[in-house]
Each structure stands twice: as C-alpha cells, then as structure tokens.
C-alpha positions in Angstrom: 66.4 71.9 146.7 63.5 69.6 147.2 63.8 66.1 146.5 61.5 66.1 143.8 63.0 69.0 141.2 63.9 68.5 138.1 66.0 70.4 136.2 67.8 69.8 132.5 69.2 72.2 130.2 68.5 72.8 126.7 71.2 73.9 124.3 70.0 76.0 121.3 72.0 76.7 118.5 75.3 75.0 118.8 78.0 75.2 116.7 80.1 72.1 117.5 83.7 72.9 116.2 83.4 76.9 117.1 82.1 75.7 120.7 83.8 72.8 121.9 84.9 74.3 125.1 81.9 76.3 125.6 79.5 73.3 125.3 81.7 71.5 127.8 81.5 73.7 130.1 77.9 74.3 129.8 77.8 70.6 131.0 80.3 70.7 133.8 78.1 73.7 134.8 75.0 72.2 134.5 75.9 68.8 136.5 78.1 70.4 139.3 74.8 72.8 139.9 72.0 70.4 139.8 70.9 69.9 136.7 70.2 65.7 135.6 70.1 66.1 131.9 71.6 68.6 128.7 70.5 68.1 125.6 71.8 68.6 122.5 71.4 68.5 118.8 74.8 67.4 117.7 77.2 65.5 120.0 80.6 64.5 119.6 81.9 61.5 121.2 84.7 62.8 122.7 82.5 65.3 124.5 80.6 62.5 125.7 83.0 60.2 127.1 84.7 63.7 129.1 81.6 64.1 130.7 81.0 60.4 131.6 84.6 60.2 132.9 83.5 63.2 134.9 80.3 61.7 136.5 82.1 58.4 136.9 85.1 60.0 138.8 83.3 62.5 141.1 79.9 60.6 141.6 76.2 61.9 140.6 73.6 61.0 137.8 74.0 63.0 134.8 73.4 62.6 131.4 74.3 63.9 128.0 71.5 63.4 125.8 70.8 64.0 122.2 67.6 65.2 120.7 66.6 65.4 117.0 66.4 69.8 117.4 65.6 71.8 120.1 61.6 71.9 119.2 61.0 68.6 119.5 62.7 69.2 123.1 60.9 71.6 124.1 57.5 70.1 122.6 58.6 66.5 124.8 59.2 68.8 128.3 55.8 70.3 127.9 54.4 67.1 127.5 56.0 66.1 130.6 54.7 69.0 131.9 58.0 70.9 132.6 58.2 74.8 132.6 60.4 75.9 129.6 62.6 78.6 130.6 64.9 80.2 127.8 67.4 82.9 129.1 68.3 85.8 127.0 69.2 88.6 127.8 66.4 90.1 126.1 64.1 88.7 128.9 62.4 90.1 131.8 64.6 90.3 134.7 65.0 87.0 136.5 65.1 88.3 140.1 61.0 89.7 138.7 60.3 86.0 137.8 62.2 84.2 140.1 59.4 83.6 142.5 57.1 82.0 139.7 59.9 79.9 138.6 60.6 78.2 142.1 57.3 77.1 142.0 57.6 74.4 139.1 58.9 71.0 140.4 59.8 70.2 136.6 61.9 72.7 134.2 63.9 72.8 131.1 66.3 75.6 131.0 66.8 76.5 127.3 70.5 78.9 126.8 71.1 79.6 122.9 74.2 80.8 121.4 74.3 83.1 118.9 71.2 83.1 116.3 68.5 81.7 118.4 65.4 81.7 116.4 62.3 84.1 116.8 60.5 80.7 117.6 62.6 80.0 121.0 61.0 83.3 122.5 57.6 82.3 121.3 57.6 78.3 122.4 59.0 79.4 125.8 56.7 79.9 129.1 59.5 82.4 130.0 61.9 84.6 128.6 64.0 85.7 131.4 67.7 87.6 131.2 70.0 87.2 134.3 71.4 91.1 132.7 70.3 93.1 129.8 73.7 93.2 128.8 75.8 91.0 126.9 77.7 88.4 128.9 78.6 84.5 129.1 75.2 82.1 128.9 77.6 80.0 131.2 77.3 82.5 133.9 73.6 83.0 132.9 72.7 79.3 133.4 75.1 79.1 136.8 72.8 81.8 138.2 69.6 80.4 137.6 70.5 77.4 139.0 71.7 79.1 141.7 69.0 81.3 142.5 66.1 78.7 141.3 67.3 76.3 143.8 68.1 79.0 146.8 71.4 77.7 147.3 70.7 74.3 148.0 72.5 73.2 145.1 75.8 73.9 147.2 75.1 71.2 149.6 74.6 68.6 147.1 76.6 64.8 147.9 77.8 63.3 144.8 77.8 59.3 144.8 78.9 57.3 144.2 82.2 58.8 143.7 85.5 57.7 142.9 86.7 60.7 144.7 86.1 63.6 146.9 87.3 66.8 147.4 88.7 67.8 151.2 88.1 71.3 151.6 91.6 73.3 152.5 92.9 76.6 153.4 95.6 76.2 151.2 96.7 73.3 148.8 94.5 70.9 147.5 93.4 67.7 149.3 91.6 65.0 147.1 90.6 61.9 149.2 90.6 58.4 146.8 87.0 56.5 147.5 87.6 53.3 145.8 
C-alpha cells in the first residue's frame, strides 16, 4: 500500500447493546487491515479502552473516533476530499469497481448494519457489494481492504509494540518488546 493511503471506516446504523461484539470486531478488523480511523455514532467506553489496549499492546496508530451521525461523516470526508465507499450487497460488484477505487489515495469505507437509510446509497460515490448475497459486513470490509490495497496490507510492521507475534508451525510464539 503506498505510503500516502488513507483509509477509515464508517459505521452506519449501530445498535450498541445488540452489537457489542460485532462493532468490536469491525475495529479489530479494520486496524489489523490498514485502516487508521472507525467512526461511530455511539461509543461505549469499555469498547474504547479494548481497542486502545489493543493498539497499545501490538503497536500501530488507530483510532476510535466518534461523530455526531454518519452524514456529517460522510459530508467532513468529502470535504477532505476522500472517496466514500458504502458496501452493500445491493452494490455493483466490487471486483467491476475495484480498479476505480485503487485509484483514490483518500477513502471512507461506509459498512451499515441492518436499516441503512435510502440516503447512504445516494451520498455515496460508490455502492459496491463484495456478494449479492447475504453474508457478514465483517468479511465484506476484510475484503475490501484486502483487495483495495492488493495485499500489501499483509506486510504491514506495527510499532511500536509491546509485543510481536513469532510465526510457528505449530504452538504459538509471542516475543515480549518492552
């Protein structure tokens, strides 16, 4: 992934108590793949301090961020000039757009839950599905990432770190930085 690509993660349409574990792993997702930023209309603070104790233990800069509702996110990335991609799996097939989408140096990747509003589809510069079936927007948003960044993603260093995975045939070897 080049240098300069930016990439953070909307989330439309949280339900905090039904989607604890969802929204954190929407996070985990999001950081160990690339992405700087999520935000989110409602946070709770134990989310927050998971995912800091996260980024603390295993190194990189990511953030949890909260935004007053997903317009006004998606009305601040176009200001910054990022292309706002929402996936549903209503979309147009991402490996059709894929191409166009490697292209912008800034995005915000927009993944809704259940309900997302008419006016998601509209205020988006693309609509793109990852299937037209139904399936996880986890594994959506892990394959975008994946595929807008060509794999480079993969070979990202974390630091600083507190630890470090050792890769290992078998077992698992965790080596202590500090």
């Amino acid at each position: 992934m080049a240098a300069d690509k930016s990439i953070r993660i909307l989330r439309i349409g949280h339900r905090f108590v039904r989607d604890y574990r969802t929204l954190t792993h929407l996070c985990l997702v999001s950081r160990a793949l690339g992405a700087e930023a999520v935000y989110l209309e409602e946070i709770d603070d134990g989310l927050l301090e998971g995912i800091r104790e996260v980024t603390e233990a295993w190194g990189g800069d990511f953030q949890v961020l909260k935004v007053p509702s997903w317009k006004s996110a998606v009305s601040e990335a176009k200001k910054e000039g990022r292309t706002v991609v929402h996936l549903t799996m209503y979309g147009m097939p991402l490996q059709d757009k894929v191409g166009e989408l490697r292209k912008s140096q800034k995005l915000l990747v927009a993944v809704g839950g259940p309900k997302v509003p008419a006016e998601a589809y509209q205020l988006s510069d693309y609509n793109v599905a990852v299937t037209s079936q139904p399936h996880s927007e986890i594994a959506a948003l892990a394959i975008v990432l994946h595929e807008l960044q060509e794999g480079e993603e993969l070979k990202k260093e974390f630091g600083p770190a507190k630890m470090k995975i050792i890769p290992s045939e078998k077992g698992k070897k965790v080596e202590k930085l500090t």
